[in-house]
PLY file of the C-alpha trace (Angstrom):
ply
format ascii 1.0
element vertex 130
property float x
property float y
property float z
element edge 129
property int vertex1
property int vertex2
end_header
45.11 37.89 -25.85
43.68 40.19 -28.27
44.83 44.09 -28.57
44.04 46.72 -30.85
47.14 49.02 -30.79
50.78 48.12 -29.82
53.56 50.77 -29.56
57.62 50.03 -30.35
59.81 51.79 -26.94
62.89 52.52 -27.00
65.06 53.23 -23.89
67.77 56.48 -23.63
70.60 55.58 -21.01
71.15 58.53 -19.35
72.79 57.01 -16.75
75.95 58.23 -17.57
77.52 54.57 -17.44
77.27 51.29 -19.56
74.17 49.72 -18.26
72.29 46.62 -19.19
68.38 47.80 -18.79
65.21 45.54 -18.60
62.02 46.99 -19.64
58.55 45.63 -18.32
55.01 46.94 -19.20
51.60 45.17 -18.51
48.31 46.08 -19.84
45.59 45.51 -17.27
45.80 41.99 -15.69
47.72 40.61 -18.92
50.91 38.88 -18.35
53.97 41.24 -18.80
55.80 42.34 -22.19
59.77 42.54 -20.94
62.72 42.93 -22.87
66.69 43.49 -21.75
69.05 45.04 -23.49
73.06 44.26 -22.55
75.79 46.97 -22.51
73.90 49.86 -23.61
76.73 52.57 -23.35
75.72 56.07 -21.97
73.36 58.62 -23.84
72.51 55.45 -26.10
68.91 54.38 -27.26
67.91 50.31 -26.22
65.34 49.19 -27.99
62.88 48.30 -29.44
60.05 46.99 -27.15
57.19 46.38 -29.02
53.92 46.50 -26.30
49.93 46.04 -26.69
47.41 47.73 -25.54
43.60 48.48 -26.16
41.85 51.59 -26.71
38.68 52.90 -27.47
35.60 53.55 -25.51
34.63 49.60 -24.27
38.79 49.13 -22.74
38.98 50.04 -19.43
42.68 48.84 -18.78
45.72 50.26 -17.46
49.32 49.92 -18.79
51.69 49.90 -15.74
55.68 50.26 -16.23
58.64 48.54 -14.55
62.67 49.71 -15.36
65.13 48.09 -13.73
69.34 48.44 -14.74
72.68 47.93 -13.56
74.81 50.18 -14.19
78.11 48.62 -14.97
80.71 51.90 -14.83
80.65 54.99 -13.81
80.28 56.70 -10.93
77.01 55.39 -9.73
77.79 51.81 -10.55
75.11 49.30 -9.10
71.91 47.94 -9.66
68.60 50.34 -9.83
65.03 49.86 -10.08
61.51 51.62 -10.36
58.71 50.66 -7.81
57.28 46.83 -8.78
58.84 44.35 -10.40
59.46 43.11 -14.16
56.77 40.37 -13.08
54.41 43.02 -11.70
55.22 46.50 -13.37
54.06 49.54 -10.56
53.91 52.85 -12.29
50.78 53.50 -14.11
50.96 55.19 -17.18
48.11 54.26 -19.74
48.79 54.48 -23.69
45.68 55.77 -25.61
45.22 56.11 -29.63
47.83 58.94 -29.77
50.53 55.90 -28.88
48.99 53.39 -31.13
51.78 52.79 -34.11
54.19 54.75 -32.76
57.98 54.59 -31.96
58.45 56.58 -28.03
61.12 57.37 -26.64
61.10 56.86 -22.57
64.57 57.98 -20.29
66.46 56.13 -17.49
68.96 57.87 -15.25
69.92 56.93 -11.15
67.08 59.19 -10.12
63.79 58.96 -12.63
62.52 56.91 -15.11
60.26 59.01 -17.20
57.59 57.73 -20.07
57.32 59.99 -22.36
54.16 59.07 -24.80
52.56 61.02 -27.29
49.61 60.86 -24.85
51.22 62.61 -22.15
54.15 62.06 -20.02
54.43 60.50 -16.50
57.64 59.99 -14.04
58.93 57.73 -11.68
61.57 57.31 -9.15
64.43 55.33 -9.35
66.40 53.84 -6.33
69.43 51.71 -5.51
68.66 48.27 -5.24
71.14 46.47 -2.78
0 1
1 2
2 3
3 4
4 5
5 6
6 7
7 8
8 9
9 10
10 11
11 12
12 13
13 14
14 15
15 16
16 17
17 18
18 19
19 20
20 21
21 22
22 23
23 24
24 25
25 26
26 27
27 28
28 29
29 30
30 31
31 32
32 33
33 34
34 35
35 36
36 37
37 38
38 39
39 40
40 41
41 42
42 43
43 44
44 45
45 46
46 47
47 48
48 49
49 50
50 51
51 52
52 53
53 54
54 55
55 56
56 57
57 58
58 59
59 60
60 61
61 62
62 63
63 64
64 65
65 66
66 67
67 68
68 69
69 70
70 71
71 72
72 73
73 74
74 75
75 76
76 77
77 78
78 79
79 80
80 81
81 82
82 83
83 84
84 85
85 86
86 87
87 88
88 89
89 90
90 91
91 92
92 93
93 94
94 95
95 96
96 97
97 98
98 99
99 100
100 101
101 102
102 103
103 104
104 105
105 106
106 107
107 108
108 109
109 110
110 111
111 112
112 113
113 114
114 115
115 116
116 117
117 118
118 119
119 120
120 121
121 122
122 123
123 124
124 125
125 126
126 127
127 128
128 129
């Protein structure tokens, strides 16, 4: 696959336990970009993913986002997720050239994942998986 702008992201546990995160994001019908990051202790920064995307006036894709923890400690331990999957990410959230090159910084807690690009910002739920 060919892109034309990639993005590192970085992921702030505000969980307020230990977690080990795994980040998924998918540009259009491109298989998924997914990293995990192990023991990542509260109010910490995971990181980085480094995704692609493409921009510009003939790119018509999508980038779609997937979070998914468990929280190890604390006193929400368990496992948590966003809607999807890492295999098929569900909350769209599309990059544009204001991302391209740049280091963001998204935010996981038991409630909301949010993505906060340069290009605006966008939210998501978060739910107990059991």
């Amino acid at each position: 696959m060919s892109y034309n702008s990639s993005a590192e992201v970085y992921v702030v546990n505000d969980t307020g336990g230990t977690a080990t995160i795994t980040l998924a994001h998918r540009y259009s019908t491109d298989p998924p970009e997914q990293a995990t990051w192990t023991e990542v202790p509260p109010g910490q920064v995971a990181g980085p993913l480094t995704v692609h995307f493409n921009c510009g006036t003939l790119y018509y894709g999508q980038d779609t986002w997937w979070i998914g923890f468990e929280l190890l400690d604390g006193q929400h331990a368990g496992t948590y997720a966003s809607a999807g999957s890492a295999a098929d990410p569900g909350k769209q959230c599309t990059m544009s050239s204001e991302d391209d090159g740049k280091r963001l910084h998204f935010a996981v807690d038991t409630t909301t994942f949010v993505m906060e690009e340069l290009s605006g910002s966008c939210s998501t739920s978060v739910s107990s998986v059991s």
